[in-house]
N, C-alpha and C positions, 0 to 999 in steps of 0.2 A: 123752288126757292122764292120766286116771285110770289103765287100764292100765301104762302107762310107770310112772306112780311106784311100782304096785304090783310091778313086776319088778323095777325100781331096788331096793326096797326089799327083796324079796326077796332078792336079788344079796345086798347089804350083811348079811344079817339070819346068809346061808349063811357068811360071812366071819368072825362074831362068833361064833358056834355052831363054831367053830374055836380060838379067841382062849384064852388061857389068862385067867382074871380076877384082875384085879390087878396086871398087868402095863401100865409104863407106856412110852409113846414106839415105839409099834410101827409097820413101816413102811408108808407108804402106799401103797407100790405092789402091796400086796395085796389092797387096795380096789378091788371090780370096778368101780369108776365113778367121776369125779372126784369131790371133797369135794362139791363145790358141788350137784353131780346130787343128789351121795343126802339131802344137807341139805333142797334143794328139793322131793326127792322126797315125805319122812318132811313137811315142811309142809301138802304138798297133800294129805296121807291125812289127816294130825291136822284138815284144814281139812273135811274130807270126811266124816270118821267122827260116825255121832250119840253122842250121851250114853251109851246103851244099850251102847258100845263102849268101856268103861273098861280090861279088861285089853289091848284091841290100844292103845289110845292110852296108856297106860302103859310099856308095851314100846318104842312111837313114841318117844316122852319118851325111855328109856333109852337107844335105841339113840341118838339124837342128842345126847346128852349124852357119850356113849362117842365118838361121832367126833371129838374133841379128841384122841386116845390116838394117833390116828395122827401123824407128823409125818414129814417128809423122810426118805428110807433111810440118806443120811448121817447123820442125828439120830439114828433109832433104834440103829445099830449104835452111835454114841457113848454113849446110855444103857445099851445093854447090856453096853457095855466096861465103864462106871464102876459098873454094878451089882454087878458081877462083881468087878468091883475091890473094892468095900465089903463084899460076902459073902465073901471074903478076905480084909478087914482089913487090907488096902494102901490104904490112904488118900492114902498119896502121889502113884498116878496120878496122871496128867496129868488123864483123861479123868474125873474125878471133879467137880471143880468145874463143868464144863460139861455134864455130864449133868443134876448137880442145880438147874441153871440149867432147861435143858430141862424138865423134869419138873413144875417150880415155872410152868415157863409151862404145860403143860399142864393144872395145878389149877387156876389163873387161868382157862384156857379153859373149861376143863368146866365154872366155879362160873358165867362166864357165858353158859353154855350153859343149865344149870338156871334161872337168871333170866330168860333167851328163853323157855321151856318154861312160864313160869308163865302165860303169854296164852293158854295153849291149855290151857284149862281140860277 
């Protein structure tokens, strides 16, 4: 089991080590493993790692706070149309309103992702 999560995590860690930062609504299907594997995964390490293992369980923390960033391939390329749209200054798109819809749910996800994360001291 321990192994498994550590490749899981691994997998996910080679994904974000790719990721441009600060970028939001990116697609999931980049994710070597479903949401749920690498969630569970990053759980059982942080439930596993001792105290002595502050920067790996930090980095745990991040990286599972960051798996809100993904969202459905349709959603992300909708964010990235309305990004695109706004660093253009075309406001008007369509895909504008509903990216910042998207993106708004993402904050909400990650902020309570951070509030999960507080148990794993």
């Amino acid at each position: 089991m321990l192994g498994m999560a550590t490749k899981v995590v691994s997998d996910y860690g080679k994904v974000l080590s790719r990721v441009e930062p600060g970028v939001y609504g990116l697609p999931e299907s980049v994710l070597p493993h479903a949401r749920e594997t690498i969630r569970y995964a990053i759980l059982t390490l942080l439930k596993q790692l001792g105290p002595e293992h502050t920067e790996v369980k930090e980095g745990l923390r991040q990286g599972y706070v960051y798996l809100a960033q993904f969202v459905a391939d349709d959603e992300a390329d909708l964010v990235a149309r309305g990004q695109a749209s706004v660093a253009a200054v075309a406001t008007d798109d369509a895909s504008t309103e509903p990216a910042m819809r998207i993106i708004n749910r993402i904050k909400l996800a990650m902020e309570h992702a951070v509030d999960e994360m507080r148990a794993y001291p």
